[in-house]
Legacy VTK file of the C-alpha trace (Angstrom):
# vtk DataFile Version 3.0
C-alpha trace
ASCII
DATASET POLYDATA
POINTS 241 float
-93.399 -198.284 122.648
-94.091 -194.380 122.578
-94.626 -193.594 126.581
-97.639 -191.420 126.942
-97.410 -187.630 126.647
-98.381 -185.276 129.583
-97.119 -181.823 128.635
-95.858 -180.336 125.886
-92.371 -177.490 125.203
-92.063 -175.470 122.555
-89.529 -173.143 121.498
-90.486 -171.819 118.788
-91.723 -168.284 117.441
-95.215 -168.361 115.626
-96.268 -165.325 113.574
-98.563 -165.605 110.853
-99.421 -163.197 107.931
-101.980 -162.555 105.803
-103.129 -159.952 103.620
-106.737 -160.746 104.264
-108.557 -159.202 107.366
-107.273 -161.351 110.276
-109.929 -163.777 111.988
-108.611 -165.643 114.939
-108.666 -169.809 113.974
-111.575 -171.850 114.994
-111.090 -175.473 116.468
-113.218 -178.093 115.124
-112.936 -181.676 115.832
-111.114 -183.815 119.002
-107.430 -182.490 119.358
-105.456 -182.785 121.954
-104.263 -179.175 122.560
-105.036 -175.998 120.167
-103.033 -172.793 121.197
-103.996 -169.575 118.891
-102.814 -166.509 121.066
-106.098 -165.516 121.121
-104.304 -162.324 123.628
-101.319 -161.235 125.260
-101.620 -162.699 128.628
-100.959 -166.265 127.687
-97.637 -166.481 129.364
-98.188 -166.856 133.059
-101.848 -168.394 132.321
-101.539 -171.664 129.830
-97.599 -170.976 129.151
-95.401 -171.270 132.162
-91.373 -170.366 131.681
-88.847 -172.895 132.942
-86.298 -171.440 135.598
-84.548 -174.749 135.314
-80.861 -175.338 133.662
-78.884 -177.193 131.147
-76.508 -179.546 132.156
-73.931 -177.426 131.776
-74.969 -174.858 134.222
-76.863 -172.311 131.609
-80.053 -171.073 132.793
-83.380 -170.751 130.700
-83.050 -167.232 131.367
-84.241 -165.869 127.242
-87.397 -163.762 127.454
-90.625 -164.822 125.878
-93.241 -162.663 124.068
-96.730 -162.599 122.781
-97.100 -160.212 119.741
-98.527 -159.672 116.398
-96.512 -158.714 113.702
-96.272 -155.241 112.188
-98.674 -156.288 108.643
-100.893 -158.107 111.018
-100.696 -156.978 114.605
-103.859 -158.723 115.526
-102.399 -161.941 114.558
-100.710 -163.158 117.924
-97.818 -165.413 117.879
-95.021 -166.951 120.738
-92.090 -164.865 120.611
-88.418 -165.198 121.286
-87.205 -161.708 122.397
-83.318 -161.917 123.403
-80.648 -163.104 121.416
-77.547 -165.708 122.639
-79.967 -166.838 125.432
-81.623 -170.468 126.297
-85.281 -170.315 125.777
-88.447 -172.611 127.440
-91.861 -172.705 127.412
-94.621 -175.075 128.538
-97.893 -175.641 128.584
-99.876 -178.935 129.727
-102.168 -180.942 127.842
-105.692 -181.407 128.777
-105.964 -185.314 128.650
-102.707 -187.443 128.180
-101.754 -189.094 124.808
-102.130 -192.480 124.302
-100.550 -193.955 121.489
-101.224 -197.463 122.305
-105.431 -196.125 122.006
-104.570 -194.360 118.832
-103.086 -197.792 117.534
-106.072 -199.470 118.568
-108.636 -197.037 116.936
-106.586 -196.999 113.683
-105.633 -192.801 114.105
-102.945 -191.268 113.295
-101.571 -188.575 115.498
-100.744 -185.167 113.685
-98.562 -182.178 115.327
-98.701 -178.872 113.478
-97.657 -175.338 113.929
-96.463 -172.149 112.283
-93.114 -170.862 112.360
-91.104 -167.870 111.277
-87.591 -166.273 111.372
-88.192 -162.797 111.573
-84.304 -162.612 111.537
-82.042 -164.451 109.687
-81.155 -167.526 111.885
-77.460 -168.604 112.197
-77.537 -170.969 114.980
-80.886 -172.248 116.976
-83.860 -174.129 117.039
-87.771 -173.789 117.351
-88.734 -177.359 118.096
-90.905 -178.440 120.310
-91.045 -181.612 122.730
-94.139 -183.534 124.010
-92.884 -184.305 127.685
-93.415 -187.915 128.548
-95.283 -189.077 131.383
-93.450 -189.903 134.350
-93.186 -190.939 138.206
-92.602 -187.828 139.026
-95.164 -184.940 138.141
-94.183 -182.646 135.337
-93.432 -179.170 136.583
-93.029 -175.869 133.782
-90.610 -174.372 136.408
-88.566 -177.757 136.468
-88.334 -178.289 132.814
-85.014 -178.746 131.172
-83.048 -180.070 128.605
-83.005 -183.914 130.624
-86.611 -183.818 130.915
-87.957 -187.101 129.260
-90.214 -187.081 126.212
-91.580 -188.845 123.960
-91.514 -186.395 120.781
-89.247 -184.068 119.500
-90.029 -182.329 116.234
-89.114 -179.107 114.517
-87.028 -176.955 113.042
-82.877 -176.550 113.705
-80.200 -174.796 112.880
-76.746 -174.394 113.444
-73.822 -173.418 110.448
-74.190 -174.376 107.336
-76.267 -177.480 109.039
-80.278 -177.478 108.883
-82.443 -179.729 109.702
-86.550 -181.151 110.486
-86.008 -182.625 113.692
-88.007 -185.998 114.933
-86.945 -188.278 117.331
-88.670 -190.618 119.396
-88.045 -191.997 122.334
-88.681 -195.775 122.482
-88.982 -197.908 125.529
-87.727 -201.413 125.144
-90.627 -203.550 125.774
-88.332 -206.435 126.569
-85.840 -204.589 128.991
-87.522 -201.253 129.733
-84.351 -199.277 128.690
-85.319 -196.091 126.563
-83.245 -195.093 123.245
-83.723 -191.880 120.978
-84.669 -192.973 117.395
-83.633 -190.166 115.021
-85.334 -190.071 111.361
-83.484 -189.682 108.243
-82.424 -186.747 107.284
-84.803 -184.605 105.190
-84.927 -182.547 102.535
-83.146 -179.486 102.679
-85.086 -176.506 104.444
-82.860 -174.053 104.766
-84.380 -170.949 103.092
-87.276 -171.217 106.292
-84.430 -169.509 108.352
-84.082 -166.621 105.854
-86.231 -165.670 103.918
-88.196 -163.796 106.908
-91.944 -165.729 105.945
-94.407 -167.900 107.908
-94.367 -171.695 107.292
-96.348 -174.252 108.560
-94.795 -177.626 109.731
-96.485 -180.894 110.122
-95.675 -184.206 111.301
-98.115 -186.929 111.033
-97.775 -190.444 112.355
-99.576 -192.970 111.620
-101.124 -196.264 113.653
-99.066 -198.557 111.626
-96.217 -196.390 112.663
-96.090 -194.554 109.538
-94.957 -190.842 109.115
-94.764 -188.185 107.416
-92.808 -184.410 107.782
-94.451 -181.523 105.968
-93.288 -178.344 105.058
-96.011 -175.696 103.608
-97.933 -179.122 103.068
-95.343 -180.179 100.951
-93.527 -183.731 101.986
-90.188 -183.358 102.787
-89.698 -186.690 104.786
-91.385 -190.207 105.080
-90.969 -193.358 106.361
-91.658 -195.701 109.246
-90.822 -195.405 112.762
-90.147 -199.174 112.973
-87.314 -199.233 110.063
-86.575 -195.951 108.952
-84.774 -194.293 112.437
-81.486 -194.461 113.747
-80.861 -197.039 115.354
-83.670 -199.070 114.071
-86.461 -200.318 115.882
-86.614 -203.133 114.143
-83.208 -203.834 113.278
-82.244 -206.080 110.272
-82.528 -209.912 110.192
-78.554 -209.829 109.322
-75.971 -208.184 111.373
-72.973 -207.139 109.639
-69.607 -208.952 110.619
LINES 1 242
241 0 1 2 3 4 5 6 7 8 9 10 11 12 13 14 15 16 17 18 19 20 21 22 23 24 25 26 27 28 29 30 31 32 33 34 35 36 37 38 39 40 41 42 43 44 45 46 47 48 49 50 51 52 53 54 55 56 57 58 59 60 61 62 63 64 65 66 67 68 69 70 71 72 73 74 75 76 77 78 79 80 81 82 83 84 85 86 87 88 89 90 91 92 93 94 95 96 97 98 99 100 101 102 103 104 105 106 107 108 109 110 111 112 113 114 115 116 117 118 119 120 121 122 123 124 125 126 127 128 129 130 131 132 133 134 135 136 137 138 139 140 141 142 143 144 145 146 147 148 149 150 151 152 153 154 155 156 157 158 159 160 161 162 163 164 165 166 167 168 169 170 171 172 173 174 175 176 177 178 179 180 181 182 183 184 185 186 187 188 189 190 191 192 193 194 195 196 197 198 199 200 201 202 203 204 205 206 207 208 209 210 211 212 213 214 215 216 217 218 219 220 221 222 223 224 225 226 227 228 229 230 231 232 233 234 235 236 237 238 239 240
């Protein structure tokens, strides 16, 4: 089962761009968490850095930014400002997410957000992670790349290898032992990380367990959670010798 989500990473960079007269978004209906940039303070308030480390010693140390870009300056977005440099970002949810609830009620649940390269990317990532719950409380400052989640989706690159992350992590119901379930792989994506534009990526998974990965609202992924990740869920009747 999908453990219950209490906070939520991303590292990502989020500019839009129009050539209409920018209005900031409007929320309307029950989500779970809605983040516009409505202004430059956001970091520190809602958005907390981590001054945690990876395993192998490197610190979160890249600096964070909120800006508009320079055809829409208005437009406010999350931006990574230093190159070479580990990069994290939380903020916590409202209410937690309960996917056993969502089941019940028959809804899916949908993550969405904008991203965009403003440089060619050669090696990197703007994913972001929906931090499981856990016995111990969730702390921004604490966060790091061993923090448990439940979610992983986005963007990645590194080489000539690109990818639409999602992986779950799924909780044995029978011995409590937690495994990441990768998807497929997708279709390719890899002119998001150069050709300098704003795209808008979606995963949406269903109560049957269900999903879909979206690119510009365009399907680039599908399949179901309980036979279409590695390793399977539900593995097959017949084991290979």
């Amino acid at each position: 089962m999908l453990q219950k989500v209490a906070a939520v990473l991303v590292v990502c960079l989020v500019v839009a761009q129009n050539e209409e007269p920018f209005k900031l978004p409007t929320l309307s209906g029950n989500a779970f968490f809605a983040e516009p940039f409505a202004n430059t303070g956001s970091i520190g308030e809602a958005w907390k850095l981590s001054t945690s480390a990876k395993g192998d010693g490197s610190k979160f140390d890249g600096e964070w930014g909120v800006e508009g870009s320079s055809a829409s300056p208005e437009d406010l977005g999350l931006v990574v400002k230093t190159k070479a440099k580990h990069h994290a970002i939380s903020a916590k949810l409202p209410k937690s997410v309960d996917f056993a609830a969502l089941h019940g009620d028959q809804k899916p649940f949908v993550v969405q957000y904008e991203v965009k390269y403003q440089e060619s990317m050669e090696c990197g990532g703007s994913y972001l992670k929906l931090v499981a719950q856990g016995e111990e409380e969730f702390t921004s400052e604490g966060f790091n790349d061993k923090s448990r989640y439940s979610i992983m989706f986005g963007p990645d690159k590194c080489g000539l290898d690109s990818k639409l992350h999602f992986i779950i992590n799924y909780k044995n119901p029978v011995n409590g032992e937690v495994e990441e379930k990768h998807a497929k792989a997708s279709s390719s994506i890899k002119e998001i990380f150069s050709d300098k534009k704003s795209h808008l990526v979606t995963l949406i998974l269903e109560y049957d367990g269900s999903f879909e990965m979206l690119v510009d609202q365009s399907i680039v992924n599908s399949g179901s959670i309980l036979e279409n990740m590695t390793p399977a869920i539900n593995p097959s009747a017949e084991i290979d010798d």
